[in-house]
C-alpha positions as CSV (number, residue, x, y, z in Angstrom):
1,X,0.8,11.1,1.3
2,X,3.7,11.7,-1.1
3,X,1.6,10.8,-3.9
4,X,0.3,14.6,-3.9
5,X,3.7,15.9,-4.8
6,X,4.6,15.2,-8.6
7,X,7.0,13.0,-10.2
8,X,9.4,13.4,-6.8
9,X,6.2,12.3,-4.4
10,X,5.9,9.7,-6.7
11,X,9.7,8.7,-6.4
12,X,9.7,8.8,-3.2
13,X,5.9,6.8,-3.0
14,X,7.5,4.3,-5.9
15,X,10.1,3.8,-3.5
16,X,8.9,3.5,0.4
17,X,5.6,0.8,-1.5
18,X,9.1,-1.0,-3.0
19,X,10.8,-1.7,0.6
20,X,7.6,-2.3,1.8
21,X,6.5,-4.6,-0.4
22,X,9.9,-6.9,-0.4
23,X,9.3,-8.6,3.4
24,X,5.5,-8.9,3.0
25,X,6.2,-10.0,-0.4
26,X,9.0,-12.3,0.6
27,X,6.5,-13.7,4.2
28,X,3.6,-14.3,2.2
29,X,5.0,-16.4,-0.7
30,X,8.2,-18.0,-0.2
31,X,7.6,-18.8,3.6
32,X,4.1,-19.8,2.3
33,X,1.6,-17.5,5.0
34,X,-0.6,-17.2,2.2
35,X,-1.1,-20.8,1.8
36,X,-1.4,-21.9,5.4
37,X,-3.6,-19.4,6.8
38,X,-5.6,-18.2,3.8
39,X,-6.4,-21.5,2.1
40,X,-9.7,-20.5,1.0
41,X,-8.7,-17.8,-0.9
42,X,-8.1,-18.9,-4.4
43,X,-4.6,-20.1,-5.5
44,X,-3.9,-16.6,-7.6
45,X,-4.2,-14.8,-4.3
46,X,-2.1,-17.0,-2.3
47,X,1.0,-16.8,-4.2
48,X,1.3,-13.3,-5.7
49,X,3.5,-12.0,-7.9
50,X,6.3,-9.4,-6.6
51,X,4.7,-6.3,-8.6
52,X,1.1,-7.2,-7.6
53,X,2.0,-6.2,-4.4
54,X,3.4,-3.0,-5.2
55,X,0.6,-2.3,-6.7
56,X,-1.5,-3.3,-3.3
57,X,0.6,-1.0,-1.5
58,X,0.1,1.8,-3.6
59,X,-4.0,0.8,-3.8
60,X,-4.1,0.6,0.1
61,X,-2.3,4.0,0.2
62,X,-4.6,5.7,-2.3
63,X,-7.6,4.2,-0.5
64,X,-6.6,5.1,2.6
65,X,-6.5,9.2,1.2
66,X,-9.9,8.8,0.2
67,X,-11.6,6.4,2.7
68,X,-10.0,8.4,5.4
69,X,-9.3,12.3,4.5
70,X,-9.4,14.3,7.6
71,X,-6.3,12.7,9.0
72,X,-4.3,14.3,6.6
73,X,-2.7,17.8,7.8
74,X,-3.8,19.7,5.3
75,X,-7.4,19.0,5.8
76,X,-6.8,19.8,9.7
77,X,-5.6,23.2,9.0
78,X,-8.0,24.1,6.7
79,X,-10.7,23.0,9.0
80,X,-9.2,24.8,11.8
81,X,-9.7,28.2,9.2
82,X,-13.7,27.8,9.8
């Protein structure tokens, strides 16, 4: 949602992926969720590095804008124009 404002959005974006990220980061490696319950995923994915999941937080956020645009408020008032 922020990432539609520039360079402060995407301060604000940067930030809110960053505290985010630390616990699932911090769950999924060190107290090792990624190698108990996903196994068969392969060994990249089970222990992943602290920026690559930034970066999945920022991916699931954009994804989640385009998979899913009419719950956005903009797109509510401008059907609500019609």
């Amino acid at each position: 949602m922020f990432n539609h404002i520039p360079v402060f959005g995407w301060l604000i974006s940067l930030f809110l992926n960053v505290s985010l990220a630390i616990p699932f980061w911090f769950i999924w490696t060190h107290c090792h969720i990624g190698q108990h319950f996903f196994y068969f995923l392969p060994q990249v994915f089970q222990s992943i590095g602290f920026w690559d999941c930034v970066g999945l937080f920022f991916v699931i956020g954009i994804l989640k804008t385009v998979l899913f645009p009419c719950h956005c408020h903009h797109c509510k008032k401008h059907s609500d124009l019609k």
